[in-house]
N, C-alpha and C positions, 0 to 999 in steps of 0.2 A: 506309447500306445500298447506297448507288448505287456507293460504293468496292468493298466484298466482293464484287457482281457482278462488275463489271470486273475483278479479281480472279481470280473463279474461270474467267472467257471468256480473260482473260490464260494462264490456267493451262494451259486446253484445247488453245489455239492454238499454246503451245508445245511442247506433246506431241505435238500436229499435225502439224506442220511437222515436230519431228523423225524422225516416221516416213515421213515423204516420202523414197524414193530417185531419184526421175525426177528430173533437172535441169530437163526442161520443165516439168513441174509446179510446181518452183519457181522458175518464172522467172515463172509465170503468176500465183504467192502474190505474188512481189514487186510487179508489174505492180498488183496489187489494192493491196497496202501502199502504192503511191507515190500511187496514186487515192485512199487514206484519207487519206495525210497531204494531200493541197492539196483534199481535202474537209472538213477541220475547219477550225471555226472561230477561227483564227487568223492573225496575221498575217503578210505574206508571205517576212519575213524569218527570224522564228523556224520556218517549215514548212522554209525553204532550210536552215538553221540545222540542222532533227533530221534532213536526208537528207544534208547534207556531213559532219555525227557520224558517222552510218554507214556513209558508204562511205570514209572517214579507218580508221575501226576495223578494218572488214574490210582496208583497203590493206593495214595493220600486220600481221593475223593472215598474209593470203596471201603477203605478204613472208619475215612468220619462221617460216610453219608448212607451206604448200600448195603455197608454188614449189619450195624445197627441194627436198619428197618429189616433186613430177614430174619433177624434174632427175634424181633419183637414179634414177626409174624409165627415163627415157630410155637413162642409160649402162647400166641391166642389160637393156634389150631390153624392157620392163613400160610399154605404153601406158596414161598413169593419165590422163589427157585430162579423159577423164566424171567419172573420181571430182574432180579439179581443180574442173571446172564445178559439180559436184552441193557437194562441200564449203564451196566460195567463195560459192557462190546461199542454201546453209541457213543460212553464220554471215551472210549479210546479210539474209536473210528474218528472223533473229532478233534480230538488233540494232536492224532497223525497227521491227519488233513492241513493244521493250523499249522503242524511244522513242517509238512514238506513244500506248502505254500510260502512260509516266510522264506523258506530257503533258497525256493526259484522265484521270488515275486520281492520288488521295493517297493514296500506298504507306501512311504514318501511320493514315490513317484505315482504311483495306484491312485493316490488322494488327492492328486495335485489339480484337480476337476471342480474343487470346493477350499473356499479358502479359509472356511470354517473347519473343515474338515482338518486339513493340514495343519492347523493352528492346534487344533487339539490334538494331533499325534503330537506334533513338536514338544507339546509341553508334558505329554504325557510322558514321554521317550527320554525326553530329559533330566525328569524330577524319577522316572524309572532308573536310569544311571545312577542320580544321586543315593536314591534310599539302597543300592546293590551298593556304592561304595561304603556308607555308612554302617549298613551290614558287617563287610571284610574287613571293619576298622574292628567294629563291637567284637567278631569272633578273631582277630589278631590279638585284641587284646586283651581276653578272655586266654587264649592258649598263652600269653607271654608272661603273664599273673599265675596262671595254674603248670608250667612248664616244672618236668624236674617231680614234680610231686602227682600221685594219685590224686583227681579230680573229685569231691568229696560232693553227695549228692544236694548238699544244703546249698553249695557254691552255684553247681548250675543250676540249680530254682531261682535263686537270685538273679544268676545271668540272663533266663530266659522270662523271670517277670520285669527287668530291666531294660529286653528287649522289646518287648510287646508295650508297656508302658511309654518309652520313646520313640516308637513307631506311630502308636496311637498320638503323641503329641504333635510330632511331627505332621500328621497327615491331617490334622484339625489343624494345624498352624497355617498351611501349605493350603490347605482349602480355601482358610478364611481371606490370604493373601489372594488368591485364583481368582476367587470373586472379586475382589476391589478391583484388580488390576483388570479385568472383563469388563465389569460394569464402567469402569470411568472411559475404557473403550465405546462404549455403548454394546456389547453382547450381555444385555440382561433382561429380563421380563418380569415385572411387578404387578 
């Protein structure tokens, strides 16, 4: 019971947040999120641990999503500044949120209200496992190959169009399996 609350305050918080457009507003949500996370009771390296996940995450997003579009507003004369600030503060307000929620909340147990629901973390969770082990195989043996010698940059283009190539295979494979075994369940719509 204590998971579906959490749960549905998770739910609230992040419909919350997303109707936030002030940046100070949500500089002030984060400001409270970083207070949550080194007020729970955990250890001090797994609290370091959910706030470098998060702002790792958001780097990535601002990188490939938020600099872009204020560069490009720059050369058309379109100061996006605020919006910069206000979109980089909400996806990090929500990535907090997401991880200081998995950290006190069992999504499992949360879901366990729908059996559709649970079915699909299960399998989500699972095939997540598998593609992170596949991963520390690909970069084990990427370092065990390049060990001893300077990593030459022709090497990791390869590595990481090798990687991206068998991911994409993988997850059309893994799709196409998903479905058959749903449909001959009977979860399918035509």
């Amino acid at each position: 019971m204590k998971d579906k609350i959490l749960l549905s305050i998770y739910l609230s918080f992040l419909v919350l947040v997303s109707l936030v457009h002030s940046y100070e507003w949500l500089l002030g949500i984060l400001f409270l999120l970083c207070l949550t996370v080194f007020l729970l009771p955990l250890k001090k390296r797994e609290k370091i641990k959910i706030l470098k996940r998060s702002f790792f995450s958001v780097f990535f997003f601002s990188v490939l999503v938020s600099v872009p579009y204020t560069i490009v507003g720059l050369f058309i004369g379109d100061n996006r500044f605020d919006y910069f600030l206000m979109i980089n503060t909400r996806t990090l307000d929500l990535t907090l949120l997401t991880f200081v929620f998995l950290e006190v909340m069992n999504p499992f147990k949360a879901l366990d209200f729908s059996k559709n629901l649970s079915l699909l973390l299960v399998i989500t969770s699972s095939y997540a496992l598998v593609y992170n082990k596949a991963l520390k195989d690909f970069k084990d043996a990427f370092k065990s190959r390049s060990a001893g010698s300077r990593i030459r940059g022709e090497d990791f283009k390869h590595y990481l169009t090798r990687l991206v190539v068998y991911f994409f295979d993988k997850s059309k494979e893994t799709s196409e399996d998903i479905y058959m075994a749903m449909k001959s369940r009977g979860f399918y719509y035509d």
